[in-house]
TIDO-123188 format. One line per 8 residues: number of its first residue (from 0); their letters; for each residue x, y, z of C-alpha. Coordinates in nm, 4 decimals, padded with zeros to 6 digits, always signed. Each point is the difference from the previous one (the first is absolute). Layout:
N
NUM = a = X,Y,Z ~ ...
//
This chain:
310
0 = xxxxxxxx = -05.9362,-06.6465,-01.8206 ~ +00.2742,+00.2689,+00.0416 ~ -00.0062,+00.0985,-00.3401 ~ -00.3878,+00.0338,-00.0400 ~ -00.1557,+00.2724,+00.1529 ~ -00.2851,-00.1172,+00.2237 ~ +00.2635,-00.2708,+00.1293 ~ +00.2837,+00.2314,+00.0738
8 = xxxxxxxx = -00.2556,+00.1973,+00.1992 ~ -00.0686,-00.2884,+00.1859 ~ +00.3375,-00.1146,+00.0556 ~ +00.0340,+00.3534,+00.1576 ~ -00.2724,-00.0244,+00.2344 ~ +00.1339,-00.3653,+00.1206 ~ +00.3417,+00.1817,+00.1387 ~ -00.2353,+00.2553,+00.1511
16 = xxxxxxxx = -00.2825,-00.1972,+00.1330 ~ +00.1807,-00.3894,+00.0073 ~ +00.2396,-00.1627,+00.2370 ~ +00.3434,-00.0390,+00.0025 ~ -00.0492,-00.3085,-00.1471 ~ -00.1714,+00.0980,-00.2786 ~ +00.2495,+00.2502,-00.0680 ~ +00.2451,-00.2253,+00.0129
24 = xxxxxxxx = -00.1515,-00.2498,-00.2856 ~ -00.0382,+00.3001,-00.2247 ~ +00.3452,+00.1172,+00.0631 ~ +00.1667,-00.3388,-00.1049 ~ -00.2010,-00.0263,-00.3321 ~ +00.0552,+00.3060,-00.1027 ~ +00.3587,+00.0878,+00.0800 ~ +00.1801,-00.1693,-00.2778
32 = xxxxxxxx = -00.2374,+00.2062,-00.2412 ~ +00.0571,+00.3265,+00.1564 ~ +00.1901,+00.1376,-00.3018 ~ -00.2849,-00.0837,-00.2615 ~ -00.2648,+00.1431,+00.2669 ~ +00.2052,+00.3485,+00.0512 ~ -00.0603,+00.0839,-00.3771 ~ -00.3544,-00.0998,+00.0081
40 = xxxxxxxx = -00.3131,+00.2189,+00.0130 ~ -00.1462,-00.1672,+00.2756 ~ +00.3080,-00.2145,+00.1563 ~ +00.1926,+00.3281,+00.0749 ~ -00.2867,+00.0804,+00.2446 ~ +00.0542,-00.3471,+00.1962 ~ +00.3562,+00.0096,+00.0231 ~ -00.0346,+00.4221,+00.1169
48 = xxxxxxxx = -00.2350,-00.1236,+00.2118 ~ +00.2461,-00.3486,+00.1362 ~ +00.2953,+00.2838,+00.0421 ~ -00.2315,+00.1313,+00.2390 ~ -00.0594,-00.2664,+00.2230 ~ +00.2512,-00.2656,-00.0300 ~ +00.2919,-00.0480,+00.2819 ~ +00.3574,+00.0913,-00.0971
56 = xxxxxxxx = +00.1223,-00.3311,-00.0466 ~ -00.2906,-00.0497,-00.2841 ~ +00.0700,+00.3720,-00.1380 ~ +00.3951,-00.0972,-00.0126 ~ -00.1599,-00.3161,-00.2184 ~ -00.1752,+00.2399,-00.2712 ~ +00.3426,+00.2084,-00.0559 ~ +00.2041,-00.2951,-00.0160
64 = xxxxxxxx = -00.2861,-00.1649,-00.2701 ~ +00.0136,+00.3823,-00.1919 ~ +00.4003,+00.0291,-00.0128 ~ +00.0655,-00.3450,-00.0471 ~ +00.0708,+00.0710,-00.3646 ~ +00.1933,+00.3269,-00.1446 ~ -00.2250,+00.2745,-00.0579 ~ -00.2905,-00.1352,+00.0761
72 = xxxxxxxx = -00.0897,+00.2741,+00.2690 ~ +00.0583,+00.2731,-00.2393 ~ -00.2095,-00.2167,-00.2882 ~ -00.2744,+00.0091,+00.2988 ~ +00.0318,+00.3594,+00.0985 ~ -00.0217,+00.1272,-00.3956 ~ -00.3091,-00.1719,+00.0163 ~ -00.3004,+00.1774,+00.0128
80 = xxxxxxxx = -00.2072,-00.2041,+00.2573 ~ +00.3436,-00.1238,+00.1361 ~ +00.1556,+00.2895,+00.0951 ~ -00.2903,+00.0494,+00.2577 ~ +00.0991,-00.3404,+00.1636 ~ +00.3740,+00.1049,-00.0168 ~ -00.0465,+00.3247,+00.1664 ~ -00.2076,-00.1307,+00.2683
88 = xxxxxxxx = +00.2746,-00.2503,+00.0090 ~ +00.2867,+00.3183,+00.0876 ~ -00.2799,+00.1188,+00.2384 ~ +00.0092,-00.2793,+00.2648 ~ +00.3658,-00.1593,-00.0533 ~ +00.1851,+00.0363,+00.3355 ~ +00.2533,-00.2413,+00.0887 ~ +00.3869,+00.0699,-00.1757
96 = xxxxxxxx = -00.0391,-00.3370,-00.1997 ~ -00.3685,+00.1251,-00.1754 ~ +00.1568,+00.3546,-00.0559 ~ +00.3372,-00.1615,-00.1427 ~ -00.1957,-00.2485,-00.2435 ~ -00.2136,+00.2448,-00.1137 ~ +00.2548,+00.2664,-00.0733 ~ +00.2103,-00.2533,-00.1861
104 = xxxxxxxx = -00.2560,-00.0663,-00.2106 ~ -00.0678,+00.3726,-00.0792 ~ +00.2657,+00.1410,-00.0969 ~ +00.1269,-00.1597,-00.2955 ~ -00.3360,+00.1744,-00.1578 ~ +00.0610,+00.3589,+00.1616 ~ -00.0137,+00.1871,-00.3322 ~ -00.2827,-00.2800,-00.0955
112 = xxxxxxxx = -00.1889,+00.0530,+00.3012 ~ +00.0119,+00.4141,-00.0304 ~ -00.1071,+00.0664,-00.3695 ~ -00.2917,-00.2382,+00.0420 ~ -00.3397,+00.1218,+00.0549 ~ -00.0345,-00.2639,+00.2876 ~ +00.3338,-00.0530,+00.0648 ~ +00.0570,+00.3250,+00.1572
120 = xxxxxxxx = -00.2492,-00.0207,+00.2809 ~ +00.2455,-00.3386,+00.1302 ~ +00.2743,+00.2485,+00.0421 ~ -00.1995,+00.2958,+00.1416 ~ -00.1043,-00.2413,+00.2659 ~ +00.3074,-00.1326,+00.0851 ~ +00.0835,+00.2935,+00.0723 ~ -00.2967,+00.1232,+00.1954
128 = xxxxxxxx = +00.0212,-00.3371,+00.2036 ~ +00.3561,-00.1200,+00.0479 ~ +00.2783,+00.1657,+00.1962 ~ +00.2336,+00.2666,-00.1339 ~ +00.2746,-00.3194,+00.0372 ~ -00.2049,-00.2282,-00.2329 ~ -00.0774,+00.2611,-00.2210 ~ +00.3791,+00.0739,-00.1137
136 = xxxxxxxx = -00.0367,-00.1978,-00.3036 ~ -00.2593,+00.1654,-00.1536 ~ +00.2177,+00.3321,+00.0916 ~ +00.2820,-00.1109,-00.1379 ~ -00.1606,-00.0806,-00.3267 ~ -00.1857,+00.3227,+00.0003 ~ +00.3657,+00.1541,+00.0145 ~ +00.1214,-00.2123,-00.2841
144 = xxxxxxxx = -00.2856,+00.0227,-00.2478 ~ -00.0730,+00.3676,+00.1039 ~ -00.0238,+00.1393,-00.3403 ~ -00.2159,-00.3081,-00.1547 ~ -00.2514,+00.0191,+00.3161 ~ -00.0428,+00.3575,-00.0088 ~ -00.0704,+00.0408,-00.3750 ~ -00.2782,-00.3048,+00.0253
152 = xxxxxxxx = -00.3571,+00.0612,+00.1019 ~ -00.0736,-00.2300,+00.2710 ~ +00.4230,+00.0775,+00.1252 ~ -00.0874,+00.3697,+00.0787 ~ -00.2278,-00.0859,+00.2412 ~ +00.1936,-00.2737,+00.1540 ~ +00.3432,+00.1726,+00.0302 ~ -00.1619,+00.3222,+00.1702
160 = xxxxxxxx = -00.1317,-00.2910,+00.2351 ~ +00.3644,-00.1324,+00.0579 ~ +00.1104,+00.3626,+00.0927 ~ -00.2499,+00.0443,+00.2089 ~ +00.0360,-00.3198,+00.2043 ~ +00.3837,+00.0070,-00.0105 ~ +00.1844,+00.1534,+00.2267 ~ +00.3834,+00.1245,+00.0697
168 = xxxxxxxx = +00.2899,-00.1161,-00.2544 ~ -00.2895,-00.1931,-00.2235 ~ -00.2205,+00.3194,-00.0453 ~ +00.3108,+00.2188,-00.0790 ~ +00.1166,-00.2517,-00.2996 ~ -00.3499,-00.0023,-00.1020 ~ -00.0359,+00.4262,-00.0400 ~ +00.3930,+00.0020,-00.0865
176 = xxxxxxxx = -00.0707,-00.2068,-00.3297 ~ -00.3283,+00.2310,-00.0304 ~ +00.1465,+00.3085,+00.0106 ~ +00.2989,-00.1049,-00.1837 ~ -00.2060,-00.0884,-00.3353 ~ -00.2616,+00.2923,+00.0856 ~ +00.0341,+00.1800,-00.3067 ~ -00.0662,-00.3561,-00.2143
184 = xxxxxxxx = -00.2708,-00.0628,+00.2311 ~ -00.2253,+00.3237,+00.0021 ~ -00.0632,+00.0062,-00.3274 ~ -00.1635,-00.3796,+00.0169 ~ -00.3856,-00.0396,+00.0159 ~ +00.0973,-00.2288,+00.3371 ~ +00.3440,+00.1273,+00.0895 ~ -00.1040,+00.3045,+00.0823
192 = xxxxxxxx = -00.1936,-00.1447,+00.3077 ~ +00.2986,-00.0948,+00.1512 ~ +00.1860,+00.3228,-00.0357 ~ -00.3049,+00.1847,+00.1334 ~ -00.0416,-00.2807,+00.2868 ~ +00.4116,+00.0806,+00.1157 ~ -00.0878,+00.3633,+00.0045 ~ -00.2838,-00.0069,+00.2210
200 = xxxxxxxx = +00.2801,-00.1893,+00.2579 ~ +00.1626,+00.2994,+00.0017 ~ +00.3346,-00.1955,+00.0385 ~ +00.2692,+00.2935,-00.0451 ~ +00.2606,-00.1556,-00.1601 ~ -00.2095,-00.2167,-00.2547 ~ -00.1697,+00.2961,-00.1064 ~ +00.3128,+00.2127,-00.0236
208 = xxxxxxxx = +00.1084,-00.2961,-00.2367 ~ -00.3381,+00.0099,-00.1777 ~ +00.0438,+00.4149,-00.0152 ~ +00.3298,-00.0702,-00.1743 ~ -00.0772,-00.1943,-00.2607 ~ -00.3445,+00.2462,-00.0638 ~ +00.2227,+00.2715,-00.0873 ~ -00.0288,+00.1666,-00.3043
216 = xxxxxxxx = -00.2906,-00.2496,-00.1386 ~ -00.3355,+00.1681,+00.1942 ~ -00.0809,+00.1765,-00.3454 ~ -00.0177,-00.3671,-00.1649 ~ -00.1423,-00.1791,+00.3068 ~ -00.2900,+00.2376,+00.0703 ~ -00.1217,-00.0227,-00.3874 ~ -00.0168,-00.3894,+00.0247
224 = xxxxxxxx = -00.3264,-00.1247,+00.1404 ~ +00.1907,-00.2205,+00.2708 ~ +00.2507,+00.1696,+00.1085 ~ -00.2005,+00.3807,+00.0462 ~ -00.1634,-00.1717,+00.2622 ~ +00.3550,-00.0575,+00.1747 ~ +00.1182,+00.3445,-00.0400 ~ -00.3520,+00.1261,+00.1438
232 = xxxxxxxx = +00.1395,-00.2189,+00.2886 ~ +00.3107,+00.1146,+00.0130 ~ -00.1370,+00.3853,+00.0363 ~ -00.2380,-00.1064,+00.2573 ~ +00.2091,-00.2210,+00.2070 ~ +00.3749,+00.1181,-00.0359 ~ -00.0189,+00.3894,+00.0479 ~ +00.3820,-00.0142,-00.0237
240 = xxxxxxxx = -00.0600,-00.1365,-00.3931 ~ -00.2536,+00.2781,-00.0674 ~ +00.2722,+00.3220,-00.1004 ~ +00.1952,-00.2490,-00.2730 ~ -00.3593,-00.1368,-00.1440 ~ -00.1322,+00.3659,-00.0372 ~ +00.3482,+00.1343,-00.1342 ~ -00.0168,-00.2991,-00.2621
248 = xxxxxxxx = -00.3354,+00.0598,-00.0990 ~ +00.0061,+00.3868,-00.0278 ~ +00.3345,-00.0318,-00.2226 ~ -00.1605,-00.1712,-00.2714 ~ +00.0320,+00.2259,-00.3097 ~ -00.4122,-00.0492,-00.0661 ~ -00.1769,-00.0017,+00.3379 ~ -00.3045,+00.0531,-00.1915
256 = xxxxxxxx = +00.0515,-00.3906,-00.1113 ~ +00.0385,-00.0952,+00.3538 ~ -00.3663,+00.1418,+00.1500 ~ -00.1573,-00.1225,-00.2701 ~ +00.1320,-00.3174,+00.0121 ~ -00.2602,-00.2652,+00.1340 ~ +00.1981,-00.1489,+00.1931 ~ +00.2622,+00.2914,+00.1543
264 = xxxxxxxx = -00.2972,+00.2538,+00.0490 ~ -00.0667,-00.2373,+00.3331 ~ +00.3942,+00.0519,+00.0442 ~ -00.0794,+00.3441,+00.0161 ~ -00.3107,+00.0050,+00.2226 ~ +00.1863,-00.2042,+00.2532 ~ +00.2827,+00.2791,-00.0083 ~ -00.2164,+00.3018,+00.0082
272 = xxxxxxxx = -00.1720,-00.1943,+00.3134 ~ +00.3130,-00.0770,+00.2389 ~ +00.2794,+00.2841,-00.1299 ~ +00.0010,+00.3209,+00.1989 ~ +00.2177,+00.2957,+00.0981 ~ +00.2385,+00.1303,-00.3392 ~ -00.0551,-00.3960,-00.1343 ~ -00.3838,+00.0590,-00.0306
280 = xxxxxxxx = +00.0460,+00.3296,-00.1576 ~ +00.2667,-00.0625,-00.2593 ~ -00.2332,-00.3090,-00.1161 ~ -00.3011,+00.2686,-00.0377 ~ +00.1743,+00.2174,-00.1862 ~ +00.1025,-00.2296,-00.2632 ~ -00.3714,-00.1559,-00.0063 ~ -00.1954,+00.3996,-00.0646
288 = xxxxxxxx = +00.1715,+00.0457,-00.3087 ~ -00.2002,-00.2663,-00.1355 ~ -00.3229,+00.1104,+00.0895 ~ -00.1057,-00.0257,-00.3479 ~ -00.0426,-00.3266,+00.0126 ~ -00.2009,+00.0015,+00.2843 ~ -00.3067,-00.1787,-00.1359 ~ +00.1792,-00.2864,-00.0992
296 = xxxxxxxx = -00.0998,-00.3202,+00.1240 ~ +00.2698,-00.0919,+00.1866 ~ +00.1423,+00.3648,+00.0485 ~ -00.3263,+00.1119,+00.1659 ~ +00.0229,-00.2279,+00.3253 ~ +00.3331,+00.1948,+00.0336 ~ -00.1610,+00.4027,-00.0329 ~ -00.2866,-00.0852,+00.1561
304 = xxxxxx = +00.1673,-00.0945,+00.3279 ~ +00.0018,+00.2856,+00.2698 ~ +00.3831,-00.0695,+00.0473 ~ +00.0497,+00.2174,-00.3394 ~ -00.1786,+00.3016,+00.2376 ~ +00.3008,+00.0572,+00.2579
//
């Protein structure tokens, strides 16, 4: 009945509607099945639906049947209709022997778990729902596997997540691997995420660190699709960077390359928008000279801009 769909509705309605009895009698039959009815279409909806209702002695009962067996969990949570059950599994865990079994079972899978399309969401609820305490593992592994998570689609999103719900020495491992492989990581089409997401946390010494190893590469970074988005960043949100991008891109033998560049002619915008004083005007007088090439598809956005008027 669990695994058709009128019948799973039905089984529903009895924990609702039924006694505790009843309850009981559908507990008992289905709990040594509870692995086969997390995967399925209409099983994962019971068993979401038995997480939310059953005592903690019969919740303690479905993680002990779901880790009995290495990497089972993590089979479960890569799962597309399991990883529902799993996550609503993190959700209502709360005594130290659920949290323990279930982050036993987890983390052999970390990098598993965070490259898979459903995987992910386990972690990003783990980390939403359990303590800063029970979440040091996934930390840890986020420090470890920095590089491989931050590169990876799904990864991107989660390890901005573990920054952001970290806190103290884990957080500053976190940005200090960041900002130490910035320069790999900006030019990445997920990478640069994370170097964008540690900027914006305006932590000064991780973006000192970041600055460094910038230096002397802005021409390069803000002609790449990925990374011109990070040095647009950098102008907006690090006005101590903004003097040694300008410099950098003015000193290019061809500037004429640079503005009509698809890709630095946003570089360029973002300058003209937050330089001022002597910076501003230095960056305008290199631009006028160029005026020639003012229709120009991506030179236009540049001429037409009423910055070009002071």
């Amino acid at each position: 009945m669990a695994k058709d769909q009128h019948g799973c509705r039905f089984l529903q309605r009895i924990f609702e509607d039924g006694s505790a009895l009843d309850a009981m009698i559908i507990f008992n039959e289905v709990i040594p099945h509870v692995v086969e009815l997390m995967m399925d279409p209409f099983g994962n909806y019971l068993m979401q639906k038995l997480l939310d209702v059953c005592n903690e002695e019969q919740r303690t009962q479905i993680i002990l049947m779901v880790t009995s067996e290495p990497g089972q969990l993590i089979r479960i949570s890569l799962n597309a209709y399991g990883t529902r059950v799993v996550q609503r599994l993190v959700e209502s865990i709360k005594t130290r022997k659920q949290i323990s079994l279930v982050k036993s079972a987890l983390r052999p899978g970390f990098l598993n778990l965070i490259r898979d399309l459903n995987g992910n969401h386990v972690t990003q609820r783990c980390l939403q729902c359990l303590s800063t305490e029970h979440n040091e593992f996934i930390f840890e592994d986020a420090t470890k596997f920095c590089i491989d998570i931050a590169t990876h689609r799904h990864g991107c999103c989660v390890l901005q997540k573990c920054i952001a719900y970290s806190s103290g020495l884990q957080r500053e491992k976190l940005v200090t691997e960041i900002s130490r492989n910035s320069l790999f990581l900006a030019q990445d089409p997920y990478g640069n995420y994370a170097v964008q997401f540690v900027l914006e946390l305006r932590d000064f010494s991780a973006i000192a660190a970041m600055l460094a190893q910038l230096k002397g590469h802005y021409v390069e970074l803000s002609m790449q699709k990925f990374s011109s988005h990070m040095v647009e960043r950098c102008l907006t949100h690090c006005p101590e960077s903004r003097p040694q991008i300008v410099r950098e891109l003015i000193s290019v033998p061809h500037f004429d390359i640079l503005i009509q560049d698809p890709y630095a002619n946003f570089v360029i915008q973002a300058a003209l928008a937050v330089t001022k004083g002597s910076l501003h005007a230095t960056l305008i007088e290199v631009i006028r000279p160029h005026s020639i090439l003012r229709n120009n598809p991506y030179c236009k956005r540049i001429f037409s801009r009423n910055l070009l008027k002071n």
